[in-house]
N, C-alpha and C positions, 0 to 999 in steps of 0.2 A: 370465633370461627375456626373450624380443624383446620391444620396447616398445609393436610393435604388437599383443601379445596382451592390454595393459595398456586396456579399454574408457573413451577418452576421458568427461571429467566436463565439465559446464559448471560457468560461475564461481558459486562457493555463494552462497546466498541468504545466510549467516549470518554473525558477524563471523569474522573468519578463529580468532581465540582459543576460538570456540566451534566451528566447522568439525574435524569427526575429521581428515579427511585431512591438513589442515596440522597437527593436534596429532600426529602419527602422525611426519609428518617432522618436528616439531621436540622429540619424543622421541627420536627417531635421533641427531638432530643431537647434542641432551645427553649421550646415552649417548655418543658418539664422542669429543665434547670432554671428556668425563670420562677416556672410555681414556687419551685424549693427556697429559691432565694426570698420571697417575700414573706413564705411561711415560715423559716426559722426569724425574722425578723418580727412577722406578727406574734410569732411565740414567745421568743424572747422581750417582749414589751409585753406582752398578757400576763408574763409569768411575774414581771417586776413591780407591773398595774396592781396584782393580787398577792404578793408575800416579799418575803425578804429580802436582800439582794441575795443571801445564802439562798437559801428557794427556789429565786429567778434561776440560781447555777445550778442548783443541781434538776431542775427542770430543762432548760437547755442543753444538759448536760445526756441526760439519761435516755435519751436516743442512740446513743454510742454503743451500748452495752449488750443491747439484742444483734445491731448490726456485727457486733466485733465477735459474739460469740455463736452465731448461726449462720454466718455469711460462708463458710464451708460447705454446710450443707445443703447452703441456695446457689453453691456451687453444681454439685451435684442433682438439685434439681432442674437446672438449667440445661445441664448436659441430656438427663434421660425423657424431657420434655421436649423443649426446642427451646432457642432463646426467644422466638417469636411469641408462644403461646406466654410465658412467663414475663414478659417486658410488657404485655397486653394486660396481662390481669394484674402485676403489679399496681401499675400505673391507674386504672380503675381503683383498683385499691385506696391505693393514695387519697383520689380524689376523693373519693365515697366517703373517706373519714373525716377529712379535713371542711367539706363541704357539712357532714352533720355536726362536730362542732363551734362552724360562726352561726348554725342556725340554732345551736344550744346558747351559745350565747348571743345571739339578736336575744332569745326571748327571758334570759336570767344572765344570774351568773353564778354558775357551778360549782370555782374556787378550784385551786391548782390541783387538786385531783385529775378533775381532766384535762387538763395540760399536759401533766404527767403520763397519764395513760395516752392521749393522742403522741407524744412522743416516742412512749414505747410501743404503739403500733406501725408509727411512721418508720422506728427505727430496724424492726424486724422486716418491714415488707421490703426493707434499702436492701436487706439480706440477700433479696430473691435478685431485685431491680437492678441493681449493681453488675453482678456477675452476667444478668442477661445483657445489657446495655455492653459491656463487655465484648461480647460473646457475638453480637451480630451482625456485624460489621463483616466477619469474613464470610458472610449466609447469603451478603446483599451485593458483594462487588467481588473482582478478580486481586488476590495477592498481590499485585503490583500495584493497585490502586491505595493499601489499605494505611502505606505512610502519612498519603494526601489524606486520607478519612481524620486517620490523628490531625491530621491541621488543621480541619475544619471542626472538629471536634472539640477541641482547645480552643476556636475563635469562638465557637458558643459558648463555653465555660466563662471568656473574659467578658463577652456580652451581657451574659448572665449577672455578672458580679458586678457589670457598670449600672446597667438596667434596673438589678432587683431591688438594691436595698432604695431608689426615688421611688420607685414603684408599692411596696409594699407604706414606704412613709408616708406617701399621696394616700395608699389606702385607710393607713389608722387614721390619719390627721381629716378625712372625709366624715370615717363610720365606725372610728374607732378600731379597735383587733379582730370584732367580728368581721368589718367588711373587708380585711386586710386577709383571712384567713379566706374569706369568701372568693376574692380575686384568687389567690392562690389555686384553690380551689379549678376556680374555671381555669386559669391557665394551665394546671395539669390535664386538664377536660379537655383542651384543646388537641393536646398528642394522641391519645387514643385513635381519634379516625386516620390521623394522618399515618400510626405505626400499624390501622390496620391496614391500609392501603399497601404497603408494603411488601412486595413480592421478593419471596425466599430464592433462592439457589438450590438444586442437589447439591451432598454431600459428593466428591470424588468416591471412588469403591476403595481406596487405600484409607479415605478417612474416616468413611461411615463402618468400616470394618475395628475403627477404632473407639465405636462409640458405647455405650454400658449395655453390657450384654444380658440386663434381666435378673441379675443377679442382687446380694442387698447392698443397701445404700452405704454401709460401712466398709464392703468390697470396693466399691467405686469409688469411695473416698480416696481408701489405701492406694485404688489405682493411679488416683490422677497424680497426689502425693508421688507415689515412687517415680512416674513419670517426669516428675518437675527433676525429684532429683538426680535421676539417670540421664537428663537431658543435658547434652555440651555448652550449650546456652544458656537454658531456661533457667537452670540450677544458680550458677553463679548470675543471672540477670539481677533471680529475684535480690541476693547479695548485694547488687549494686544499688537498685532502687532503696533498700532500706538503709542504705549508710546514705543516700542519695538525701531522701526524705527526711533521716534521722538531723541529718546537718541542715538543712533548709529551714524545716517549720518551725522548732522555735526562736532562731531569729527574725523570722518574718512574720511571726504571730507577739505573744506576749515580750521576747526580744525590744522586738519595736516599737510595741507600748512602751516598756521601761526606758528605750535608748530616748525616745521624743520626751516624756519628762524630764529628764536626768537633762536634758541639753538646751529646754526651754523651749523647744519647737512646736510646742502644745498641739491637739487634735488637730487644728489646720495643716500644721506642716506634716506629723502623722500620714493625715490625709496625701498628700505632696508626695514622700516617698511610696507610698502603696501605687498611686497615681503612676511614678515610674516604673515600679515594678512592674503592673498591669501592662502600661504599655510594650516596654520590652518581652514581655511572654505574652503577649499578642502581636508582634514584628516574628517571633519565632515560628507562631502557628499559622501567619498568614505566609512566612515565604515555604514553607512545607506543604501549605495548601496549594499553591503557584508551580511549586517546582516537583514535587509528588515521591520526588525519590533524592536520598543523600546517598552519595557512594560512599564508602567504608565506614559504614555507620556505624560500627561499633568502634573502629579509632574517633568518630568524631563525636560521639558518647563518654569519653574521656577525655578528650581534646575539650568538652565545654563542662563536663566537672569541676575538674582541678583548677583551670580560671576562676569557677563560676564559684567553687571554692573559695578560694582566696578575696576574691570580692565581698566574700558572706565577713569574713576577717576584717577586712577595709571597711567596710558601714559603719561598724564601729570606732575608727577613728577618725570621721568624716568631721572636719572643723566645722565646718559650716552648712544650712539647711541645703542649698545647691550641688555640693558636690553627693550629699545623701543621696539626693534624688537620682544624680546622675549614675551613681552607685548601684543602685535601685534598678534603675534599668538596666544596666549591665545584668544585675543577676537575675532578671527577670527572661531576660533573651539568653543568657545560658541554658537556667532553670528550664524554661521553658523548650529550648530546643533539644537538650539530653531527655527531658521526659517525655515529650513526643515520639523519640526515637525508642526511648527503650519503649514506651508502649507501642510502637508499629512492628519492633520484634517480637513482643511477645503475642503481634497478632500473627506475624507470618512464619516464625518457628515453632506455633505450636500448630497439630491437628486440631481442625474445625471442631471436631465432637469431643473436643476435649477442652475448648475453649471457656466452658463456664469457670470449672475449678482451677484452671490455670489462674483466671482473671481474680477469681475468689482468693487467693493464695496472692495476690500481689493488692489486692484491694485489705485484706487484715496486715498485711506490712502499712499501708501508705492509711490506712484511715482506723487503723486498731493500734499498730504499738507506736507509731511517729506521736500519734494526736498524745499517747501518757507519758509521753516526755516533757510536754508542756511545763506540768505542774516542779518538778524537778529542774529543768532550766532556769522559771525563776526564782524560785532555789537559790541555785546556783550565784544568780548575778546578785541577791539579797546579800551571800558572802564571800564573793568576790569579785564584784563589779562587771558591769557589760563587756569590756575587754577583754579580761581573759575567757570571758566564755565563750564569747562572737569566736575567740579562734578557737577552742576547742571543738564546737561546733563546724568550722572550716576543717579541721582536720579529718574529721570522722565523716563531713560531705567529700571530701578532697581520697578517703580512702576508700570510695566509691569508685571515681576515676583509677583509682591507681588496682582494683579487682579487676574494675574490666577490659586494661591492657594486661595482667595477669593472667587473664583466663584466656585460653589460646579460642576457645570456640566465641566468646561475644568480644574479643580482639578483632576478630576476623569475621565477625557478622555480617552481611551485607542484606539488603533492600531488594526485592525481587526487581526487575527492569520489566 
């Protein structure tokens, strides 16, 4: 449906948590992130059911590699389209594919080819979906609502992660990976009517003058690019977020694999710390979803770093499985409150019509070069143990905080009122 059939709304009177239209898309949003979570779980068992465990990796794996390397572009297609049209056919997308694969396999089975290939289509269309999902949030609410969007937006993330992976195991252990792929499936089916329901906003005439003037797509690239980095903010934001990032993930990815064997905590207790974590980066999203607005948010974007730092330090020398957990949460309600904020800045200091490649540009930091650190981290702890890396890792999250009281424009950032 054209977006100009879609009759522009002014900005609601009501907090965005109580506004239909934004509960409308961030019912979408949930549904979508639920599909996701049962479909990389159905994939990741289809791909281990039919090859190697080498195989299974790098079929899990190779959905990363279109996203990381055309999600600029699906930046720029975000901007000269809308993000409405773009997050609509994405997500169609999505489904359409995922949907003729459990019904490729209800009736054979095809062999990690197409696995393969449905990963690298699911992974390019994240290209477009990403940036749009991004991007629209400032299309559907008023500026001072769009902190609260981030916390509602991050309660559906944790949802997502509590929900997906019983959800998608319900599904294999029913009908096997097809119907696990199939549920998936309808769950992303689900968002579509609800994102098309959806009623846009005008651009302001200061921001839609700011939007791609027609010209080529390598223009508007360069544009949005110089834009980030002439921006007082946006430039050193995106800075923070990837030493943010860079110091996070692999402690609380393959890290915490290593530290729970090495300590005899085995997958239950594993379980146990994530468990913390989740909850603490959900106490984050939900008092932002309550409270809608933090004053000087960019000291308290460093204020929950360099703690939140230091605790990434301390995990690893957590004597016992209780205090991990305890740990856990702490850096999960840092984590999760510095990253809410820097993404409610980079919604409300950037221009609306610039909001795809802005998003794009901080989504290849946080899901392109964080995730190839991975493999080098453990690395890392193979030849010299979880401790000294836990803090290296602290220090290079902790010199996140210490940019963004450095930087006099996201020092000084604040939250529209």
């Amino acid at each position: 449906m054209p977006a100009t059939l879609i009759p522009p709304v002014a900005a609601p009177e009501r907090p965005a948590h109580r506004d239909a239209n934004v509960l409308r898309w961030v019912g979408a949003y949930t549904a979508s992130m639920l599909g996701d979570s049962v479909f990389f779980l159905a994939l990741s068992w289809a791909a281990v059911r039919q090859g190697s465990p080498a195989e299974a990796g790098v079929v899990t794996a190779v959905s990363a590699v279109p996203r990381a390397l055309l999600m600029l572009g699906g930046g720029v297609v975000v901007d000269r389209l809308g993000p409405r049209r773009v997050v609509i056919g994405s997500d169609a997308v999505r489904c359409a594919a995922v949907l003729a694969v459990a019904a490729l396999l209800f009736a054979a089975e095809p062999g990690l080819w197409l696995l393969a290939l449905l990963a690298l289509v699911f992974g390019a269309v994240d290209a477009l979906f990403l940036p749009a999902v991004g991007a629209l949030p400032a299309r559907i609410t008023g500026k001072d609502q769009l902190a609260r969007v981030q916390g509602m937006r991050g309660l559906a993330v944790r949802l997502s992660s509590v929900v997906g992976a019983p959800l998608g195991g319900l599904g294999v252990a029913l009908g096997g990976p097809a119907a696990a792929f199939a549920l998936a499936g309808l769950l992303i089916a689900g968002s579509v009517p609800l994102l098309v329901s959806v009623r846009m906003r005008e651009l302001p005439p200061d921001d839609a003058a700011a939007a791609p003037d027609g010209g080529t797509a390598w223009r508007d690239l360069r544009a949005g690019l110089a834009y980030i980095r002439g921006h007082r903010v946006l430039g050193p934001l995106m800075l923070v977020i990837a030493l943010g990032d860079l110091g996070f993930v692999g402690p609380l990815n393959i890290g915490l694999t290593l530290l729970a064997d090495e300590r005899g905590w085995g997958a239950a207790g594993m379980g146990w710390v994530l468990a913390g974590f989740g909850a603490g980066a959900g106490t984050a999203a939900l008092l932002l979803t309550v409270r809608g607005r933090v004053p000087h948010a960019g000291y308290v974007v460093a204020g929950a770093l360099v703690p939140g730092a230091a605790a990434v330090g301390a995990l690893a020398q957590a004597p016992v499985l209780p205090v991990a957990v305890g740990t856990a949460l702490l850096i999960g309600l840092l984590a999760g409150l510095s990253g809410a904020l820097c993404g409610a800045l980079l919604q409300t200091q950037s221009a609306p019509a610039l909001l795809g490649r802005v998003t794009a540009v901080a989504g290849i930091v946080s899901l392109g070069i964080a995730p190839l650190s991975m493999p080098l981290f453990a690395a890392a702890i193979g030849a010299w143990g979880t401790g000294p890396v836990f803090a290296v890792s602290a220090v290079v999250c902790g010199l996140g905080g210490v940019v963004a009281l450095a930087a006099p424009g996201v020092r000084r950032a604040e939250l529209p009122r």
